[in-house]
N, C-alpha and C positions, 0 to 999 in steps of 0.2 A: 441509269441512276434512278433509285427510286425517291419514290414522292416528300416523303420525310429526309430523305439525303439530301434531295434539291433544295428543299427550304432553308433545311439548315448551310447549303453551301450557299447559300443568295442572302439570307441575315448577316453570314459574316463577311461575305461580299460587299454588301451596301454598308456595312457599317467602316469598314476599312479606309485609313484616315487619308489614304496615299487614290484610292478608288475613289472620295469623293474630290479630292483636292484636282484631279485628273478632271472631272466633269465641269467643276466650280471656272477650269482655265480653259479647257477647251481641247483638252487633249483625248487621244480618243483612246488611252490604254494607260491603266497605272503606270508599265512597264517604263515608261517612258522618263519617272523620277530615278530607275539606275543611272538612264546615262547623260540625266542634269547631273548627278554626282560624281560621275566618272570626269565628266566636263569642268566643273568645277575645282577637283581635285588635280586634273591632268593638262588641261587646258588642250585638251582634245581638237577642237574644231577654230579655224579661226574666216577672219570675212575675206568672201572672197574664193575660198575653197571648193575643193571638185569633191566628191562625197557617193559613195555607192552603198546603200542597205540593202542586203540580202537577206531574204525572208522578213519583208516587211511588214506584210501587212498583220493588225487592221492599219497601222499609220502612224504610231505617236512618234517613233524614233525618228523618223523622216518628217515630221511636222518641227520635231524642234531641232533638228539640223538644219532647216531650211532657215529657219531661226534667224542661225549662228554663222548662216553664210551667206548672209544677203548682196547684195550688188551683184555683182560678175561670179559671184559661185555660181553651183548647180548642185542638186540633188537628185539623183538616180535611185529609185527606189525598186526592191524586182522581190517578186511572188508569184506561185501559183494561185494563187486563190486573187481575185478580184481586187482591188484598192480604191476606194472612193476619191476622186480628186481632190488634190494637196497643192495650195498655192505653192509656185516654187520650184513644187517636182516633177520630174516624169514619171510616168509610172509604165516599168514592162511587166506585161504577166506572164511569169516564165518559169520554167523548173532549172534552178542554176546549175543542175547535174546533164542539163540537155547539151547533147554535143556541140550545138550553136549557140552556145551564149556568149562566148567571148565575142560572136561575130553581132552576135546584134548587139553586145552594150557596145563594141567599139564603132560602131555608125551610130548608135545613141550621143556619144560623147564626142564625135568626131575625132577618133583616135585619139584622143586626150586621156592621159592616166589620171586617176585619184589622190588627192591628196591623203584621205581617209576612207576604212573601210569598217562598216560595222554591220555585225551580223547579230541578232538577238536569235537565231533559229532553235528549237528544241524537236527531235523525233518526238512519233508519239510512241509513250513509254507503255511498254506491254507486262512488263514487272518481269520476263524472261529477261537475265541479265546476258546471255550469250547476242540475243535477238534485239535487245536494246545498245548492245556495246556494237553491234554490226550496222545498227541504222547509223546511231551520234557518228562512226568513224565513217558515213560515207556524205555526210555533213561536212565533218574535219576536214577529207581529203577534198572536197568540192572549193571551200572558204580558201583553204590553205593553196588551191591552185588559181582562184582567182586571184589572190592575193598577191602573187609572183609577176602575173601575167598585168594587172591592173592598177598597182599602185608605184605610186613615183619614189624613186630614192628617198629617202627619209623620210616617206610616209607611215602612218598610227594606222592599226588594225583594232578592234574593238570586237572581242569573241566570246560565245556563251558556251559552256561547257561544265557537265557536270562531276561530281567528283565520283569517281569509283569508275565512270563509263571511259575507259583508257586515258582519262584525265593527263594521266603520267608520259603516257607515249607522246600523244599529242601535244602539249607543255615542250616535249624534247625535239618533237621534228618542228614549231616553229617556233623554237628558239634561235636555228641556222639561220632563219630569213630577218631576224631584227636584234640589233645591238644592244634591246634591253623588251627582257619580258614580265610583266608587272603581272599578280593573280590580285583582285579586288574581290568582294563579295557587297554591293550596296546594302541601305539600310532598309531600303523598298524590297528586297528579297523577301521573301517570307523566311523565317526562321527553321520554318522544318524542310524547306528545299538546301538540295545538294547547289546549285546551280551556281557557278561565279563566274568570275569574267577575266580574261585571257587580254592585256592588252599592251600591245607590241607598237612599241617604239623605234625608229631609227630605221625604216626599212633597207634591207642589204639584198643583192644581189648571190 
């Protein structure tokens, strides 16, 4: 990125009303007013709750589900990249496409399913729409098999997916696993992002 492009991405960075309200509360990523609103609207998380994010970090999704699940919940937070400690959570650093992740979240959890599961994860986008629709669907398929494997009957899925990157397929293969599939776009989105949120109710066998 050059020098004049940086600046100008960091002016309307710092000026962005959902960026400073993030700093003002202590949250460590705008990201984290979609899914107050999802929450809000869907009544998503409740106290007490088991809670797995996938591709978490830097943290904020996991900062405020820990929140929303205080007493005897837990939150499992899992990345490859690093996570700064989050009261509340655990944190594994893990690539959820690695063959052993089912075995280590389920000694994380003590064999215990999820109440909820939410994913905020995005590839990084190469502008190749062949090369980008091959990263999101090995995302898809990674989310959509922990999902199976990790959440309790009539558990909430919370999923980021963009429109155009097989949006449609994906929509239809986890519609089989929940008895209601909700598309939201929050208000914290940016405007010029494709990106909305996939979020499955009632999970089915």
């Amino acid at each position: 990125m050059s020098r004049p492009r940086s600046r100008d991405w960091l002016k309307r960075h710092d000026a962005d009303p959902f960026v400073r309200q993030s700093r003002a509360q202590g949250y460590r990523a705008r990201s984290v007013y979609k899914l107050i609103e999802l929450d809000e609207k869907l009544k998503i998380f409740r106290r007490g709750g088991y809670v797995l994010d996938l591709g978490a970090a830097p943290g904020s999704w996991s900062q405020y589900a820990a929140s929303r699940v205080t007493g005897s919940g837990k939150v499992v937070a899992v990345d490859r990249l690093p996570i700064a400690p989050i009261s509340g959570v655990s944190i594994i650093q893990a690539d959820i496409c690695a063959p052993d992740i089912i075995e280590t979240l389920g000694l994380e959890l003590a064999e215990r399913k999820v109440d909820v599961l939410i994913s905020d994860m995005a590839p990084d986008i190469t502008g190749i729409s062949v090369a980008d629709a091959a990263a999101f669907s090995e995302i898809a398929d990674a989310v959509r098999d922990l999902s199976r494997t990790m959440l309790i009957l009539g558990g909430i899925m919370v999923f980021k997916v963009f429109e155009g990157l097989e949006s449609q397929a994906i929509a239809k293969e986890f519609s089989t696993s929940f008895t209601a599939l909700r598309r939201y776009k929050p208000k914290a989105s940016l405007g010029r992002s494709r990106e909305l949120y996939f979020i499955g109710s009632g999970f089915r066998l």
